[in-house]
C-alpha positions in Angstrom: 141.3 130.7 138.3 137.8 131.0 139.9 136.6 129.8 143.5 133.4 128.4 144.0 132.6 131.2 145.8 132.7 133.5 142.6 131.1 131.3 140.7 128.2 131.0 142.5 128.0 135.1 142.7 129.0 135.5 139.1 127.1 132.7 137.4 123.2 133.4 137.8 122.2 129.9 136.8 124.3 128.3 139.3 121.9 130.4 141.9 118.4 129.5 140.5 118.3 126.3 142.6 118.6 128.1 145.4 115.6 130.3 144.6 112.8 130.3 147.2 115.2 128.3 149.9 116.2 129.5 153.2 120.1 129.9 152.8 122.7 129.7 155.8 126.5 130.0 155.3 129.2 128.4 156.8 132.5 130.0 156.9 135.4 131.7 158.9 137.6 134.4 158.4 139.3 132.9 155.0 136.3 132.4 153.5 136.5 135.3 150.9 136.3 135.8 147.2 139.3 136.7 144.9 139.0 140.4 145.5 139.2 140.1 149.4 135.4 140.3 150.5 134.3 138.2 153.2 131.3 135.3 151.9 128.6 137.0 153.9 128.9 140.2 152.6 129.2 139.4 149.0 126.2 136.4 149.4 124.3 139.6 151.1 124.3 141.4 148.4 122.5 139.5 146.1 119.5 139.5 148.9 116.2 140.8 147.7 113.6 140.7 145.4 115.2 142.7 142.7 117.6 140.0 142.3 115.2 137.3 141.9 115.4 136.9 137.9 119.1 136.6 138.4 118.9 134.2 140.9 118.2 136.2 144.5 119.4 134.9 147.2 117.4 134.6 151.0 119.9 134.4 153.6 119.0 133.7 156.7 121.3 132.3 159.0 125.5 131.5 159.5 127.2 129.2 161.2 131.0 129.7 161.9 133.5 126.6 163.2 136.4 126.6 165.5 138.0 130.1 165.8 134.6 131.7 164.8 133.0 133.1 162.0 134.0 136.4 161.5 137.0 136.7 164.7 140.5 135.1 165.5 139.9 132.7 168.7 143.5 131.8 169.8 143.9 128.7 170.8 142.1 125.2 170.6 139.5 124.5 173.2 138.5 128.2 173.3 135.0 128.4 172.1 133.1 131.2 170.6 129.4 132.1 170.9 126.0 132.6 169.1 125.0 136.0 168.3 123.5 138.6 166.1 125.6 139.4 162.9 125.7 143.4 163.9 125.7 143.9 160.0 123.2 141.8 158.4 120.8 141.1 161.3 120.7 137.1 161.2 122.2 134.9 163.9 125.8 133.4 163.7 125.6 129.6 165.0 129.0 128.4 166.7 129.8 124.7 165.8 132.6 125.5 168.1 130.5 126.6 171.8 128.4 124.9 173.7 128.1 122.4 170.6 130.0 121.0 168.1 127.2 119.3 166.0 124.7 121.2 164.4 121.1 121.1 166.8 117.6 120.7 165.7 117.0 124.2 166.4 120.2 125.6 164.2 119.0 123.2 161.4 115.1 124.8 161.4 117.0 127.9 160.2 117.6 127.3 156.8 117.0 124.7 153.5 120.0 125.0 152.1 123.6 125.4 154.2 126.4 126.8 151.7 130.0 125.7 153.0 133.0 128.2 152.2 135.3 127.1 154.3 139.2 127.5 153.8 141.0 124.1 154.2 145.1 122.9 154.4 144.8 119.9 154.0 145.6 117.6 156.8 143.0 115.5 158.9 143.1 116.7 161.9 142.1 120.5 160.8 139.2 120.5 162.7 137.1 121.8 159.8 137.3 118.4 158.4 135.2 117.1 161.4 133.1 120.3 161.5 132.2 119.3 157.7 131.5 115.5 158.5 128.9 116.5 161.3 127.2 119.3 159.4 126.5 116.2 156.4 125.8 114.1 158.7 123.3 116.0 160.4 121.9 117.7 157.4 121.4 114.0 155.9 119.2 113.4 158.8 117.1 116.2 158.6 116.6 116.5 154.7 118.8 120.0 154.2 121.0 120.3 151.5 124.7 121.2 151.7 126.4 122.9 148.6 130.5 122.9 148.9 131.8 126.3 147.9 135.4 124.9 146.2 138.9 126.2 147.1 142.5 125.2 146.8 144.0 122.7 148.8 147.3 124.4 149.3 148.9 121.4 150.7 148.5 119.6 146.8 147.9 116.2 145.8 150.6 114.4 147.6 149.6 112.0 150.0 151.4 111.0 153.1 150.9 109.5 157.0 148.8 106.5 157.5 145.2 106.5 157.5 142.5 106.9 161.1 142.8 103.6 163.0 138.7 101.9 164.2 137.7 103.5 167.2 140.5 106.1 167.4 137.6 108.8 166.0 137.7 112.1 167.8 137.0 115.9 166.9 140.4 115.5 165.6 139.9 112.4 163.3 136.1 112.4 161.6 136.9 109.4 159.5 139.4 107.2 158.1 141.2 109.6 156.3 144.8 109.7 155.1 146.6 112.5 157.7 147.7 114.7 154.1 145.1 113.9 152.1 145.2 115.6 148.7 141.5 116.5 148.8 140.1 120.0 148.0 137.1 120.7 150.8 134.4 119.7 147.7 136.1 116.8 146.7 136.3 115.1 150.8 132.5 116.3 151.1 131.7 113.9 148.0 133.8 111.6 149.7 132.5 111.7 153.3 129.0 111.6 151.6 130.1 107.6 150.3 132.2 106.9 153.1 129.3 107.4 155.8 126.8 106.1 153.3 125.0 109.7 153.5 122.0 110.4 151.2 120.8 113.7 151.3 121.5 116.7 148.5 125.3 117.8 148.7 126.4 119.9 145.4 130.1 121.2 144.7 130.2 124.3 142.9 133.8 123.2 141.4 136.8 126.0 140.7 137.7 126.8 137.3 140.8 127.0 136.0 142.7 125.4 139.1 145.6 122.9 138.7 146.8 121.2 142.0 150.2 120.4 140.0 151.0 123.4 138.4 154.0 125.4 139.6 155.2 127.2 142.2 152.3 126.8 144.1 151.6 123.0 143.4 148.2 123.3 145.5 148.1 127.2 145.7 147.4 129.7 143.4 150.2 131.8 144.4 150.2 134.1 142.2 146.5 134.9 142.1 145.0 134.3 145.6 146.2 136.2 148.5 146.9 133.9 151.9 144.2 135.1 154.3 144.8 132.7 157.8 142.2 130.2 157.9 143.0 130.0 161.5 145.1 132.5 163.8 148.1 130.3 163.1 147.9 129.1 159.4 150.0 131.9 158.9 151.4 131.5 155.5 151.5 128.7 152.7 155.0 127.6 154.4 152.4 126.7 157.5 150.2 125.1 155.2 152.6 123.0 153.8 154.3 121.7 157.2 151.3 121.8 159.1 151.1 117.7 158.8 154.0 117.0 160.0 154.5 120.1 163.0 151.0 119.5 164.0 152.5 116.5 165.7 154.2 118.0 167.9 150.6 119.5 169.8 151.0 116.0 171.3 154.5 116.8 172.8 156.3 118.7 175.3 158.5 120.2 172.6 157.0 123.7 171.1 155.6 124.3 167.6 155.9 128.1 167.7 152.7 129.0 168.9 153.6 132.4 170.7 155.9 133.4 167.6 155.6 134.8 164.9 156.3 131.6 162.5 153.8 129.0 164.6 153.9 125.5 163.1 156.7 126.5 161.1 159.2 125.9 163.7 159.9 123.1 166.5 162.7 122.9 169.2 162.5 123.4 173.2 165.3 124.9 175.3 167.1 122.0 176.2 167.8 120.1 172.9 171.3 120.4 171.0 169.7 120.7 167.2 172.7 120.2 165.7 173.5 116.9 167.1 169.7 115.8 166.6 170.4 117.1 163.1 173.4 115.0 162.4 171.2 112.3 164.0 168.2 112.4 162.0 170.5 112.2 158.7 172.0 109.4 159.9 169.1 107.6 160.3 167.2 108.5 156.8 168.8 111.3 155.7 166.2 111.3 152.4 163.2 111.9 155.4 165.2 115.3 155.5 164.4 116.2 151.6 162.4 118.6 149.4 163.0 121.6 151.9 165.4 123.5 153.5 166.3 122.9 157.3 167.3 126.3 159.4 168.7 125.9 162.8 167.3 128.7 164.7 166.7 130.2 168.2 163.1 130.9 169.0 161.0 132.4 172.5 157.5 131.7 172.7 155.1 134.7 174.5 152.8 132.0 175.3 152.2 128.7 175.3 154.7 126.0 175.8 158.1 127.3 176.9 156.9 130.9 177.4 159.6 133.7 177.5 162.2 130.8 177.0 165.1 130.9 174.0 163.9 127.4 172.6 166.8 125.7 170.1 165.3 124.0 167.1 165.0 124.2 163.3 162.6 126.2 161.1 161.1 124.5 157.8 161.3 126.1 154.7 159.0 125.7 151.3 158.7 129.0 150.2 162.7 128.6 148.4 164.2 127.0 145.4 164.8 124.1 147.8 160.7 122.7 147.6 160.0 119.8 145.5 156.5 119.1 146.7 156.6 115.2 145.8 159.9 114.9 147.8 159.2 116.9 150.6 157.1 114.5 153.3 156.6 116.5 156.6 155.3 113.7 158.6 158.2 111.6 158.5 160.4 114.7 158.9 159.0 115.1 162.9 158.7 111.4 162.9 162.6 111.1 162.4 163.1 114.3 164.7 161.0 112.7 167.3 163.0 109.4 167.0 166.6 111.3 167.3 165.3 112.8 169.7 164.0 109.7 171.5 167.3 108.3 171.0 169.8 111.3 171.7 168.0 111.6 175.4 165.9 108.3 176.0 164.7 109.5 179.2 163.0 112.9 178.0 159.7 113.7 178.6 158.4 113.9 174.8 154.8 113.0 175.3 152.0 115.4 176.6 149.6 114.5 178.9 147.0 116.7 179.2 143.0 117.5 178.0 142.9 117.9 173.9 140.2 119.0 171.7 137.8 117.2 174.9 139.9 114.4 175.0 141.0 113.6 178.4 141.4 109.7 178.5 143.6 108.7 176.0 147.4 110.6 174.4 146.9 113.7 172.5 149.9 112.4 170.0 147.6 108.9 169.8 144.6 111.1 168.9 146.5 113.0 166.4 147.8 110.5 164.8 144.9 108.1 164.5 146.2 105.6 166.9 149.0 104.3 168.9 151.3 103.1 165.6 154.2 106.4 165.9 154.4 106.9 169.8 155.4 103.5 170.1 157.3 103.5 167.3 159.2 106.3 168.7 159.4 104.6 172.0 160.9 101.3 170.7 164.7 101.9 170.7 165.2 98.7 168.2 162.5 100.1 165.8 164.3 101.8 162.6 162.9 103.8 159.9 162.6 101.1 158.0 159.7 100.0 160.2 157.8 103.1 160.1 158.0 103.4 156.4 156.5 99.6 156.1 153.6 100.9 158.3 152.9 104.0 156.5 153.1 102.7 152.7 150.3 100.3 152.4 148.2 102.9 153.6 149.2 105.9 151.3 148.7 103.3 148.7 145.1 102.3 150.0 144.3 106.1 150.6 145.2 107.0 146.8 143.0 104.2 145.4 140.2 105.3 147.7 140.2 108.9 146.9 141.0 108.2 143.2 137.1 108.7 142.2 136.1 111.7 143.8 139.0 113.9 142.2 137.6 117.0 139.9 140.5 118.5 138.9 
């Protein structure tokens, strides 16, 4: 298999439209080739003018998103700064400081912006909305945007419901489905028609990559190594939870930041997991399938529930148990959220408190794209039943909608 990234360094004719363009570069710490070399580096070394027959490369600026370009910011809402690449000499632009969307002044600095950013998969990764302003605002001032390809390791399978009108945030760009299916090219090509965008925006596709193929259905397990496209996309396992677990940043109940397995992992230090357990299979015990469920004993060194012994369950998709169609991690903390809700009706689930610069309305609502699962949560006569009659008609709508912009 071959990112985009490799293609566009191995494969001189893919570079000659670039030729005589101001280049920038937008990526993070993932944003590697297959043998492990950060984007700028490798893009740097094709700068010069003894390149130029073989398609030379001017780079001039980089931009890097939430948790920076090149370093490992923590924790959401913890911005990074411009500065001076100490390497190459050319400034580093946060979309993730003192702005989020990309200024007049950051745009004068190149022609052409090359995105190489490391997705997982779910709408709320705030790469999604960095990639939907970056469009936008490159539409507006004639610069092109070329999509450097990679895996979505969360596959094909689609599953949540779709962004509600007016429920946009830096969390939810557009009305996307909450596990998409989309590669990072593939929802640039859609963002492009869904915003009604004109402006240049190539995808240097992958080669060789099957999003159904075994045992990474989505990853290339055996040929890419995991590099954290965030400080706590830790592993595929993360990747492949993540929309599902991510819920519970709208909670008082911990997700595992402050361990070792964050995202992975949910409980809080008053819960009895095995009677929520028993309680979630008897409510839709097939929400519960296509992983393996670990009761486990966890203690955060920061974040919620710091230096406490939380009870709760770990997920598991990296065993014989994963059957990537069957496994459906939003309704798996959907139904864990309603046992819960029903097991101790007067608990404190939801958390009130700022979220990626959202202080008005629920940081569950925001995740979620609207008020549809709190309330369904809260509603003591509402079954699964219910929640499944919400969510269907959307995956449906969200699999004919994305059904042209699929390359592989």
């Amino acid at each position: 298999m071959r990112l985009g990234i490799d293609r566009l360094l191995i494969e001189p004719e893919l570079r000659r439209p670039l030729a005589g363009r101001r280049i920038a570069l937008l990526g993070h710490p993932a944003s590697v080739n297959h043998v492990g070399r950060h984007s700028l580096d490798a893009l740097m070394s094709l700068v010069g003018a003894g390149h130029a027959s073989g398609g030379g490369l001017h780079i001039t600026a980089a931009f890097g998103p939430q948790h920076g370009m090149r370093g490992d910011k923590q924790d959401n809402m913890i911005e990074s700064a411009n500065y001076v690449d100490p390497i190459h000499r050319i400034p580093v632009f946060s979309l993730y400081g003192d702005v989020r969307y990309p200024t007049d002044a950051m745009l004068d600095s190149f022609d052409v912006l090359l995105v190489d950013l490391q997705d997982i998969g779910t709408r709320i990764y705030t790469y999604v909305t960095t990639l939907a302003n970056v469009l936008d605002a490159c539409a507006a001032r004639g610069k092109a945007v070329w999509v450097l390809d990679r895996p979505n390791p969360a596959g094909r399978p689609i599953e949540g419901s779709l962004l509600e009108p007016g429920w946009e945030s830096f969390v939810g760009a557009a009305p996307l489905m909450m596990r998409h299916g989309l590669t990072f090219g593939e929802l640039a090509q859609w963002l492009v028609a869904a915003k009604g965008l004109e402006l240049e925006c190539e995808v240097i596709a992958m080669q060789g990559y099957d999003p159904a193929a075994a045992p990474g259905f989505g990853w290339p397990r055996d040929e890419l190594a995991w590099v954290n496209p965030s400080p706590n996309a830790s592993s595929l396992n993360m990747a492949r939870c993540f929309p599902g677990t991510v819920l519970l940043e709208g909670t008082t109940l911990s997700e595992g930041r402050g361990t070792t397995v964050p995202l992975e992992v949910m409980g809080a230090p008053d819960l009895d997991i095995c009677r929520l357990l028993k309680r979630m299979e008897s409510l839709q015990a097939d929400w519960m399938a296509g992983c393996q469920l670990r009761c486990c004993g966890f203690e955060p060194t920061f974040h919620k529930h710091q230096g406490r012994l939380c009870h709760g369950f770990q997920i598991h998709t990296d065993c014989s148990h994963y059957r990537h169609d069957a496994f459906r991690p939003y309704r798996l903390t959907a139904l864990f959220l309603k046992a819960l809700r029903l097991e101790y009706p007067d608990y404190a689930i939801w958390r009130d408190f700022p979220y990626e610069y959202e202080t008005e309305r629920l940081a569950i609502d925001l995740l979620t794209g609207g008020t549809a699962l709190r309330e369904w949560v809260d509603d003591a006569t509402a079954e699964p039943a219910d929640l499944e009659a919400r969510l269907r008609p959307d995956e449906a709508l969200w699999a004919e909608q994305r059904s042209p912009f699929l390359l592989y």
